[in-house]
N, C-alpha and C positions, 0 to 999 in steps of 0.2 A: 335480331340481337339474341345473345345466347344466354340461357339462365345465369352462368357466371358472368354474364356482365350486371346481371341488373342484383346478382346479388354483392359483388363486390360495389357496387353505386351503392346500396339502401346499407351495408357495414361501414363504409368509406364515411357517408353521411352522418352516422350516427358516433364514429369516434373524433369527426373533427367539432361535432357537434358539445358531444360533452367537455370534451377537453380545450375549447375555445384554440384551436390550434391553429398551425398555418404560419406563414410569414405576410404581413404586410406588404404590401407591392405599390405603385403606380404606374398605368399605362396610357398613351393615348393611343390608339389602334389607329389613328387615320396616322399618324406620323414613324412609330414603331414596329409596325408592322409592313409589308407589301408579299403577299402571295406571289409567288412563283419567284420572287428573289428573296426574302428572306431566309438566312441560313443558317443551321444548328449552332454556328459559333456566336454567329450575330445575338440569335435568342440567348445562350450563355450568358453573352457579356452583357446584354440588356437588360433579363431578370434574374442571372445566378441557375442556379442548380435547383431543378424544379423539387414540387411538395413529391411528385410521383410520376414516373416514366411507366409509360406501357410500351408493347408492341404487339399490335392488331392484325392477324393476317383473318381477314374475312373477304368475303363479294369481287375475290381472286384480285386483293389488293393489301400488300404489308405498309400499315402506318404505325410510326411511331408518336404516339400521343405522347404531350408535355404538359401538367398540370401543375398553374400555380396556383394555392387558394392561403385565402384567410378568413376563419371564423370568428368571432365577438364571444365571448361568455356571452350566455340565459343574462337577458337584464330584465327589466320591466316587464310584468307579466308573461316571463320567461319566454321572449321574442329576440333573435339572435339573425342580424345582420349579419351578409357575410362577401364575399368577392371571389370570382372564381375565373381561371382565364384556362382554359384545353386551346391547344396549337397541336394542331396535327401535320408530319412531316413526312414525305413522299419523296425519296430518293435527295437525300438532304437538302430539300427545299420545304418552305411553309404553302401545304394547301390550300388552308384554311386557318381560322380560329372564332371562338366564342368566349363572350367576354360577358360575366353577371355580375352586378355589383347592386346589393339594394344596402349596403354601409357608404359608401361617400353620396357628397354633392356634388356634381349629376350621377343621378343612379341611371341603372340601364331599364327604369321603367317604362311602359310606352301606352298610348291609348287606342287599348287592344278592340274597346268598344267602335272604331274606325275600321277593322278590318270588313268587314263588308265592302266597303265602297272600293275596293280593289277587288278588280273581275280577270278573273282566269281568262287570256286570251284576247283579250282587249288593254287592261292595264300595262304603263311600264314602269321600267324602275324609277323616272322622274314621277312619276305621279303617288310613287311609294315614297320616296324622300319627301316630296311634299306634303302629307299626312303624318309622316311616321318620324323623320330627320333620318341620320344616318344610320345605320342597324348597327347591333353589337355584336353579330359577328360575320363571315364573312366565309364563301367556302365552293372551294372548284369540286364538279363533281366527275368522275365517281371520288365517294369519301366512307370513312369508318368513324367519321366523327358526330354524324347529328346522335347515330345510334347511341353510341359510346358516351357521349359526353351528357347527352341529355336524357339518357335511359327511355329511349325512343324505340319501340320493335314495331311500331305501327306506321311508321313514313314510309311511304312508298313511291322512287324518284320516277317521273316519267320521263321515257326515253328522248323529250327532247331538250330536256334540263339541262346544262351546261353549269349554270352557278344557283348557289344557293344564300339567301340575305334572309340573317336569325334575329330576332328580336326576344328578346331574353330575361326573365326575371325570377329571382327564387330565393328562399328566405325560410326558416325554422321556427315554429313554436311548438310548447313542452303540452304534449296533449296526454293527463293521463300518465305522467312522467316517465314518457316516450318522446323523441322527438320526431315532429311530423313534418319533410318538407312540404312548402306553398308555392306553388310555382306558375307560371303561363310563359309559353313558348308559342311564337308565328314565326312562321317560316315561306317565305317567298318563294318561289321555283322563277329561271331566268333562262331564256333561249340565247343564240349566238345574237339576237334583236334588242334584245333586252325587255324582250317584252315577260309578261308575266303569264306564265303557263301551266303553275296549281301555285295552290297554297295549303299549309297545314295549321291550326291552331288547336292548342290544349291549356286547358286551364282549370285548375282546384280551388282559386282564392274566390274566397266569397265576402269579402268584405276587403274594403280599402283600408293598409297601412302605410304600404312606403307610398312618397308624396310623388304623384308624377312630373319628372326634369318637365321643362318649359323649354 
C-alpha cells in the first residue's frame, strides 16, 4: 500500500471523526450484496451515491472503491461508534466488500480470542462459520480492497488464495484531543476447497467496549 493511501485513511478518519459526519445507512450483506453479480446500478439504488469513490489502479488491477460511512459525535468519554461499508468494483461487478459497524445491534464484532483454533491448511470455511458466524466482509482475490480499505501494507496473499473472509471491527476515542482509531481485523485466506490456507490478524484494543453480537 502506498504512503497516500494510508495517509488519506489517517486524514479521512480524523474529519469524519470530528465532524460526526457521514449518512446513516442500513445493510444486510447476506441478502444485498452477491459478488460477481452485483452491479454499480444495483449499489446506487441500494445505498444512494456513496460518502466517497475512489479508483485504484495497483497489483496490475483498476478498482473502483465505493464507501459508505457514518460516524456518531465524541459521546461518553469521548468514544464514537461508527459504520463503515468499502465495495470494491472490477469491471462493473462487485468483488468484494467489508462491512464495520460497532454503532448498531449486531455489531460486526467477533471473538477474536478463537482465532487460534483455526489451522492454516487443515481448517475450512465450515469450521470458520462455526466459531466465528458469518464474516463481515467478503472478497474475490486478486483485490485492492483489504489494503485500501483497512490500511493494511502488511497482508500478504498466497498464491493459492482465491477468496478472502474479513471479520472486522473499529471504533474512535479522543486520546489527548486526537482521535485515535481501535480496531482488530482477521482475515481468513480460502482455496478453490475451501479450505483455509493463511490467515492474518491485527489488533490495538486492549480493553473490551463494544459488547460482542451473540
Amino acid at each position: 500500500m502506498t504512503r497516500l493511501y494510508s495517509l488519506y485513511i489517517i486524514l479521512t478518519s480524523i474529519i469524519i471523526y470530528s465532524c460526526g459526519t457521514g449518512r446513516n445507512f442500513t445493510v444486510n450483506t447476506a441478502n444485498d450484496l452477491a459478488i460477481g453479480t452485483t452491479k454499480i446500478s444495483d449499489i446506487e439504488n441500494k445505498f444512494g451515491k456513496p460518502e466517497d469513490l475512489k479508483t485504484i489502479e495497483e497489483n496490475n488491477l483498476s478498482s473502483i472503491i465505493y464507501s459508505y460511512f457514518y460516524i456518531q459525535e465524541p459521546g461518553y468519554f469521548n468514544y464514537s461508534a461508527m459504520k463503515n461499508l468499502a465495495l470494491e468494483v472490477i469491471n462493473n461487478k462487485l468483488n468484494g466488500y467489508i462491512y464495520q459497524n460497532s454503532l448498531d445491534t449486531p455489531n460486526t464484532d467477533f471473538a477474536d480470542s478463537l482465532r487460534d483454533n483455526i489451522i492454516s491448511g487443515t481448517s475450512y470455511s465450515n469450521d470458520v462459520l462455526d466459531l466465528f458466524g458469518e464474516p463481515s466482509g467478503k472478497i474475490n482475490l486478486p483485490t485492492n480492497l483489504i489494503n485500501y480499505s483497512l490500511g493494511l501494507s502488511t497482508v500478504k496473499v498466497v498464491s493459492e488464495a482465491i477468496e478472502a473472509w474479513v471479520y472486522s471491527l473499529k471504533y474512535f476515542e479522543d486520546v489527548y484531543k486526537t482521535p485515535k482509531p481501535y480496531y482488530k481485523f482477521l482475515i481468513f485466506f480460502l482455496d478453490h476447497n475451501k479450505k483455509i490456507v493463511d490467515k492474518y490478524y491485527i489488533c490495538n484494543i486492549t480493553r473490551q467496549v463494544i459488547r460482542q453480537k451473540k
